[in-house]
VOGU-3710 file (C-alpha; in Angstrom, 3 decimals, decimal comma):
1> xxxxxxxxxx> 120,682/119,947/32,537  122,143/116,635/34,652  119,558/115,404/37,031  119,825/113,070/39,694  119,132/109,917/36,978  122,161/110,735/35,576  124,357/110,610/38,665  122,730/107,039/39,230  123,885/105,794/35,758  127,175/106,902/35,934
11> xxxxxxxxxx> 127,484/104,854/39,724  125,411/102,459/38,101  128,195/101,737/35,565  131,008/101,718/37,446  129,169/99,275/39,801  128,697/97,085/36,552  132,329/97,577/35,839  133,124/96,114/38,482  130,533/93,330/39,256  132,224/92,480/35,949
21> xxxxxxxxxx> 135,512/91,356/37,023  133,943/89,021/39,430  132,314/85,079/39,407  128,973/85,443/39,550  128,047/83,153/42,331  130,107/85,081/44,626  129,523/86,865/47,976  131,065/89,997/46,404  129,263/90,037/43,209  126,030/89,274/45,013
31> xxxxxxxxxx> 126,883/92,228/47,236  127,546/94,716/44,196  123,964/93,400/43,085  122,414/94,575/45,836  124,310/97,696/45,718  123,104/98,444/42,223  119,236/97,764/43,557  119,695/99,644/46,434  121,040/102,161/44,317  117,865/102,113/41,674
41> xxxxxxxxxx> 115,164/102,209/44,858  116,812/105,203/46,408  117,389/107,030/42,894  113,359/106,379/42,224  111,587/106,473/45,835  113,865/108,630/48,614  116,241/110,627/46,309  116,033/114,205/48,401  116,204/112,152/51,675  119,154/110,322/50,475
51> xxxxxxxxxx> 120,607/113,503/49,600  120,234/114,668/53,165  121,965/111,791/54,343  124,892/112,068/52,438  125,256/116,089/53,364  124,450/115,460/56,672  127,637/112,214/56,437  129,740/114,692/54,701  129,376/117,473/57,648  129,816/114,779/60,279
61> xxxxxxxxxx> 127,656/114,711/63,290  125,092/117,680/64,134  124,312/119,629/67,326  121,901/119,441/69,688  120,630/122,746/67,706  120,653/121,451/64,653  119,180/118,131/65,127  116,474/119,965/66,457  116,046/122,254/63,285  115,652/119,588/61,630
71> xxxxxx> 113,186/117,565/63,391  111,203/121,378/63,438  111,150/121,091/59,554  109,770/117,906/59,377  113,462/116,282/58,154  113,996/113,936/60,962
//
């Protein structure tokens, strides 16, 4: 059964992928870097609340309502 570890490798590689094409002393490969750690922390410390971010990007911006809900559950 995939868990959320094995979503980060697979972003993990292509990240690597494509810090690979790229000088290391660069802006954009130090950029991937970070991408890659930030990638690791969230994976390891805030995984369900980074979930709820992306769901909550992916639906666009809440209601009044539903903002509310959330703060109610203890989400916000």
């Amino acid at each position: 059964m995939p868990t959320h570890f094995d979503d980060y490798e697979k972003h993990a590689q292509w990240l690597e992928k494509i810090a690979n094409t790229l000088e290391t002393n660069t802006p954009e490969f130090v950029a991937l870097e970070r991408a890659g750690w930030a990638l690791a922390f969230v994976t390891m410390r805030h995984h369900h609340e980074f979930q709820t971010f992306l769901e909550e990007k992916d639906r666009g911006e809440l209601t009044a309502d539903q903002l509310a809900h959330l703060r109610k559950l203890g989400l916000l």
